[in-house]
N, C-alpha and C positions, 0 to 999 in steps of 0.2 A: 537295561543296558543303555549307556550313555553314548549317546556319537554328537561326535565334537559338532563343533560350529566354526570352527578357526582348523584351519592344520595344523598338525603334531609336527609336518616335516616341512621346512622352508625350501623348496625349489624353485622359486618365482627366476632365480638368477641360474638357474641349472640349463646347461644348455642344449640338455635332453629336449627336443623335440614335443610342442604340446599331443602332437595325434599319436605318440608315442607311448605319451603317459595315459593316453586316453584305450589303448591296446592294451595296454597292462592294467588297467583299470576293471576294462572290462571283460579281461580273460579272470582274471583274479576274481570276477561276480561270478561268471560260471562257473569256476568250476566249485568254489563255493555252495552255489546252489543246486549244482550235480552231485555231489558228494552228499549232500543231506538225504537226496531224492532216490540214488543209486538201487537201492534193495526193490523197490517198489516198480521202478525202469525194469529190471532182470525178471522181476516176475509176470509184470504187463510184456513184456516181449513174449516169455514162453506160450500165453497165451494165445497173443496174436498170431503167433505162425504156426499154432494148433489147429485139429474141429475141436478140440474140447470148448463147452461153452461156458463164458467167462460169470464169475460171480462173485463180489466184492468180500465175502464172508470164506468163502474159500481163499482167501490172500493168504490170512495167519498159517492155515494149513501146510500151501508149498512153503511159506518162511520155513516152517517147523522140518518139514522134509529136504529141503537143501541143506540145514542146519544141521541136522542128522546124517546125511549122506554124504554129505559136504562139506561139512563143514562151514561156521559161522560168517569165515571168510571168503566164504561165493556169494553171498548175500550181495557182495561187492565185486564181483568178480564180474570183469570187464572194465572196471570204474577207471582202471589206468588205461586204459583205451581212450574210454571216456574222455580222464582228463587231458590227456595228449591230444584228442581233439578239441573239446571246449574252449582251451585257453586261445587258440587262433581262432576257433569259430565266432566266442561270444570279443572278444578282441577285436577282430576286424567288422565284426557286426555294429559294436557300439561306437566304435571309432569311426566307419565310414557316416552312421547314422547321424552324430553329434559335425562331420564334417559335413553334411549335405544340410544338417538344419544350420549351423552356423551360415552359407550360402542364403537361404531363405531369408534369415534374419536379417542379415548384412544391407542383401541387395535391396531387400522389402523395407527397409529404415523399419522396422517394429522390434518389439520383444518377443513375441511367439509364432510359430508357426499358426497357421491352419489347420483346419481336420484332414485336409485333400494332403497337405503338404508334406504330414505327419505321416499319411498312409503312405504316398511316397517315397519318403525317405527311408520308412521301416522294411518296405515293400524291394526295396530297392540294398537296400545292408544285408538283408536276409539273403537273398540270390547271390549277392557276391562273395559272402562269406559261408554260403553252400558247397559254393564251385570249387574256393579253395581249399576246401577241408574233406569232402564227401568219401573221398576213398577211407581215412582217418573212422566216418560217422559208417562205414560198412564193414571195417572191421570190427567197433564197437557192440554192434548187433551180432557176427555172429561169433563173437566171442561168449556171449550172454547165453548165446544155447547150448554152446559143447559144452557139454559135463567136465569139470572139475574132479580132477583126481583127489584122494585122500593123500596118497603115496604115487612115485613115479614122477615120467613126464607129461607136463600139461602145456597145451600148445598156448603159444605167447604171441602178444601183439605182433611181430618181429615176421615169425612163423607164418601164421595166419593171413598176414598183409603180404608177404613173400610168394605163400602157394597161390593166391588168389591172382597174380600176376604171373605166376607161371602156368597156369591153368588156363585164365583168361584172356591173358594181355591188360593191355592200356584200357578196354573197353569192360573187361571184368571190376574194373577195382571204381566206375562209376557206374554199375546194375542199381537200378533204381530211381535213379536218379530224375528221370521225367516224371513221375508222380512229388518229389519229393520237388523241384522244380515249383511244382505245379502247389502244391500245398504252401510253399515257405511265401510264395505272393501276398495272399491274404493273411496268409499265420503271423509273418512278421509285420505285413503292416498294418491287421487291426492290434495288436498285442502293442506294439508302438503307438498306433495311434490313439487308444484309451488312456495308454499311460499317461501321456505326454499331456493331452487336453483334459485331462479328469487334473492332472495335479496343477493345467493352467488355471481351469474354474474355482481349487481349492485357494489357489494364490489371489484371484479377480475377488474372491466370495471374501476372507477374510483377512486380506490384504498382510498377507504372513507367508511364507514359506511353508509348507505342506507337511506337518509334523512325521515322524517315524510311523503311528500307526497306521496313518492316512496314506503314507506312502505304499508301506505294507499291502493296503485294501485295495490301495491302486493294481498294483503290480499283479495281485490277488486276481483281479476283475477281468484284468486284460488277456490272463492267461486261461482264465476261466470261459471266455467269450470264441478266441483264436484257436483254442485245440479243438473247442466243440465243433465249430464247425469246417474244419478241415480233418477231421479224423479218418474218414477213411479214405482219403492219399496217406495219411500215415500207417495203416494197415496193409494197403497195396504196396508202400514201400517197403516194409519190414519182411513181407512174403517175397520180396524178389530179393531183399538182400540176402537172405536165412534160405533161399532156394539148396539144395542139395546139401542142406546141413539137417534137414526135418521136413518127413514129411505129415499129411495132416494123420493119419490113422497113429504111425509113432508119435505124431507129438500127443494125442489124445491118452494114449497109456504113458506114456511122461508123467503128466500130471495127474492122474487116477489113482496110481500104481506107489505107493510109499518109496519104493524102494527105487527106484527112478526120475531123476531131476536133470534133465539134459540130453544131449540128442549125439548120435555119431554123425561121421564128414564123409559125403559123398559128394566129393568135388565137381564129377562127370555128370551129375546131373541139368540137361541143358534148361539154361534160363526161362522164363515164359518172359513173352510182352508184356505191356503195364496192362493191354486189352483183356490178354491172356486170362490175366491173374487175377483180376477183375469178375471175370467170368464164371472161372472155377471156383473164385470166391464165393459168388451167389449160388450158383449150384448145390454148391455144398452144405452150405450155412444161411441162404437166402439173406436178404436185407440186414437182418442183424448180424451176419458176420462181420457186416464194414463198421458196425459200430461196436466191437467187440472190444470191452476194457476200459468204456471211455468214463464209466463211472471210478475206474481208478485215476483216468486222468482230472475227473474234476474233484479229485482230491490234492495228488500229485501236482497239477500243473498249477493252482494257485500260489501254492508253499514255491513253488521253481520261482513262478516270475516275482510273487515278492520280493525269494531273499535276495534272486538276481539284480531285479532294476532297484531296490532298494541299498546292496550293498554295493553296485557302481557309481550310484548318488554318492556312498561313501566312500570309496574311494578316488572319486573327483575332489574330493572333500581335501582327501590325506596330499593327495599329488599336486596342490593348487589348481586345478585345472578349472577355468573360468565358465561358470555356469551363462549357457545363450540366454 
């Protein structure tokens, strides 16, 4: 695959807004690289808000069973959720990130950030592009565990995001959200800040711009390093989104059981705290419940942040948008 070096489209004179194009830039990498990752996401979910205990070889299996009960199109199913979030999430993530580094640079008279700088800025796009999407990133999850009809009606983003606000109010539609808080700190800012200084040293090292593989490896690295060790806030958060949609003994015959891929809606069920969830988590599953799946995500989450921060690279490319 060839990606340009020059832009295909001349908007240098376009009076669109640069943090503009840098929003569509980088909503357009997400959801890119959620759409590639989607089937994988739907089945690491079911797991996690299971007891069944997760096994990387067991993947192909539920594929084949949702496939089967489901049809091939739930493999995908939530993905529009997904992308209805993504596009604002990774958007206002990369756009404030590229605006807080452009800051750095500016004032600092240099070319690159720092390590510190990098973490900050990453650290700092990820929380604000949390807050504005998170309701969007809770419907997405428990969209992932109601089972998909063959025939009939199946409840819709629309739906979904609707009841959860008539159920919960204002404080329902952000459940989770303090673990998830608490995770996207470190997640976004080492995930940014390997990026960003691995592809400075490749640039320092052979005085070139950072080839497509290398970008790839980058991108690869960072997301491989940031999901490991934030993973279980992201188990704590998917157990308090998916609360009263699954519980642990249902969701274990879910997955066991051929004939079952999905979970019923028990709205009324009251939320636990993040302490809560935490708690019954180890109980049930001890220590390795909060790392449950994460060998799918050190599959999953390399292919995410490549295609992602590689194909915003390319689309700053398309949009002229002026590299710091």
């Amino acid at each position: 695959m060839t990606w340009p070096t020059k832009s295909p489209v001349t908007i240098d004179n376009n009076p669109m807004p640069s943090q503009f194009r840098n929003l569509v830039a980088g909503g357009l990498a997400g959801m890119m690289a959620k759409s590639v990752t989607a089937p994988l996401d739907r089945i690491k979910i079911l797991f996690q808000v299971s007891a069944e205990p997760f096994r990387l070889s067991a993947v192909p299996r539920v594929a084949m069973t949702i496939c089967r009960e489901e049809g091939v199109s739930a493999l995908w199913k939530g993905n529009t959720a997904t992308l209805i979030r993504v596009f604002p999430y990774a958007g206002i993530q990369f756009m404030t990130f590229d605006f807080i580094k452009k800051r750095f640079v500016s004032e600092g008279h240099k070319n690159h950030m720092t390590g510190a700088e990098s973490f900050f800025a990453g650290s700092t796009a990820g929380v604000i592009s949390v807050i504005c999407t998170y309701p969007l990133d809770l419907t997405r999850a428990q969209l992932a565990v109601i089972k998909k009809k063959k025939t009939g009606h199946n409840r819709g983003f629309l739906n979904v995001i609707v009841n959860t606000y008539r159920e919960r109010g204002i404080a329902g539609l952000y459940r989770g959200i303090s673990p998830t808080l608490l995770g996207i700190l470190p997640y976004a800012g080492v995930a940014f800040a390997i990026n960003e200084q691995t592809k400075k040293k490749i640039t320092f090292a052979n005085d070139r711009a950072p080839t497509l593989v290398e970008k790839l490896l980058s991108g690869g690295l960072s997301g491989l390093v940031a999901q490991s060790i934030t993973y279980p806030l992201e188990i704590t958060r998917r157990r308090m989104q998916t609360v009263g949609l699954v519980s642990c003994k249902e969701g274990s015959s879910l997955l066991k059981q051929p004939g079952s891929v999905g979970v019923s809606y028990h709205a009324k069920e009251i939320p636990l705290s993040m302490y809560d969830t935490i708690t019954v988590l180890l109980r049930e599953q001890g220590w390795r419940g909060l790392f449950k799946g994460l060998s799918m995500n050190w599959v999953k989450g390399p292919i995410s942040f490549s295609i992602s921060f590689t194909a915003y690279d390319y689309w700053k490319t398309v949009f002229s948008i002026e590299e710091q």
